[in-house]
N, C-alpha and C positions, 0 to 999 in steps of 0.2 A: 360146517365146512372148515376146514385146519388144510393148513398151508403148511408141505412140509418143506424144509431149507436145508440143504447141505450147509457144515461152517461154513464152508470157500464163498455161499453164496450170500451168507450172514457178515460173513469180512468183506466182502467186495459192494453190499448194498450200505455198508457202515462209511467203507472208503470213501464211496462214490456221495454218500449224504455229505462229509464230513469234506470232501474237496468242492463237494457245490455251494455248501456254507463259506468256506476261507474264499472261493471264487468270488460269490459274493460280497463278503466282508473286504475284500481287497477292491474289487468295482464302487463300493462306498464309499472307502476311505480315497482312492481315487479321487473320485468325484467332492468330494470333502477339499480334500489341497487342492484339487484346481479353486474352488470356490474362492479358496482362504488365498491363495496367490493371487485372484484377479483382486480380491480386495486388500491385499498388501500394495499392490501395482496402482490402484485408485489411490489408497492412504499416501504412497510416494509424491503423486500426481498432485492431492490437496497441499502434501507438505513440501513440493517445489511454487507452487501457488501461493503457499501462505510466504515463504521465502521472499518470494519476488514481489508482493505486494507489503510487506515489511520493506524492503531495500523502496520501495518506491513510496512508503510512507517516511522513510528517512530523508532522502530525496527532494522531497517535497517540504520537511521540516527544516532543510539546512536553504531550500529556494527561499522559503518566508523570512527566516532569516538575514538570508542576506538581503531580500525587498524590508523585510526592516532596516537595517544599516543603511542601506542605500536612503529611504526617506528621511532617513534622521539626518542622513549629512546635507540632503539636498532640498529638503521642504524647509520650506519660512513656517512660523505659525502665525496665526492673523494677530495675536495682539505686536510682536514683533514686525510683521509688519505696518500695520497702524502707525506705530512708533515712529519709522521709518520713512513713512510717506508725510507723518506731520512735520515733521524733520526736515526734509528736503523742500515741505511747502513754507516751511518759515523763511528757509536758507533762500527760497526763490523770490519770497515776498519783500524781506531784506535788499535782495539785490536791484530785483526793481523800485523799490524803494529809492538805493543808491544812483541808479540810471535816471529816474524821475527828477533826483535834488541834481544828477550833474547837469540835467537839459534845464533845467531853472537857472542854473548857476550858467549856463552859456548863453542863456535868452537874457541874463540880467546885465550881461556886458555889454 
């Protein structure tokens, strides 16, 4: 069995291959950039993400910071304290001391 073909019908069975291929290839690549665009659009997404938890890892580094400064000017440390309280109990023990010889010293008159 032979199939015979005018050219006309050789050129137009070539076209019509030859535009359903490109049709194709164009419905691909299509589909291709949308793909590549929603994952450009995600990429964006992670890298305002990664952004904002950087600025809030900075944020957070300059808060410790200054709760450092802040303890430093406003904590005692215990040996300074210690110091401090033995200090004030001598000063106290001293003076009642002094109170103790001045009520002798007024009983003795």
């Amino acid at each position: 069995m032979t199939i015979n073909l005018d050219p006309y019908q050789v050129f137009m069975i070539a076209v019509i291959s030859l535009g359903a291929f490109v049709g194709l290839a164009k419905l691909i690549a299509k589909q291709a950039i949308e793909s590549i665009n929603e994952k450009l659009e995600a990429f964006k997404e992670i890298k305002d993400s990664i952004k904002e938890l950087n600025q809030t890892v900075n944020n957070t580094e300059r808060d410790l910071l200054k709760i450092k400064l802040d303890i430093a000017q406003q904590y005692a440390r215990r040996d300074d304290f210690i110091r401090l309280e033995v200090h004030i109990t001598d000063e106290l023990e001293a003076l009642g001391t002094k109170i103790d010889n001045l009520k002798d010293t007024r009983n003795a008159t």
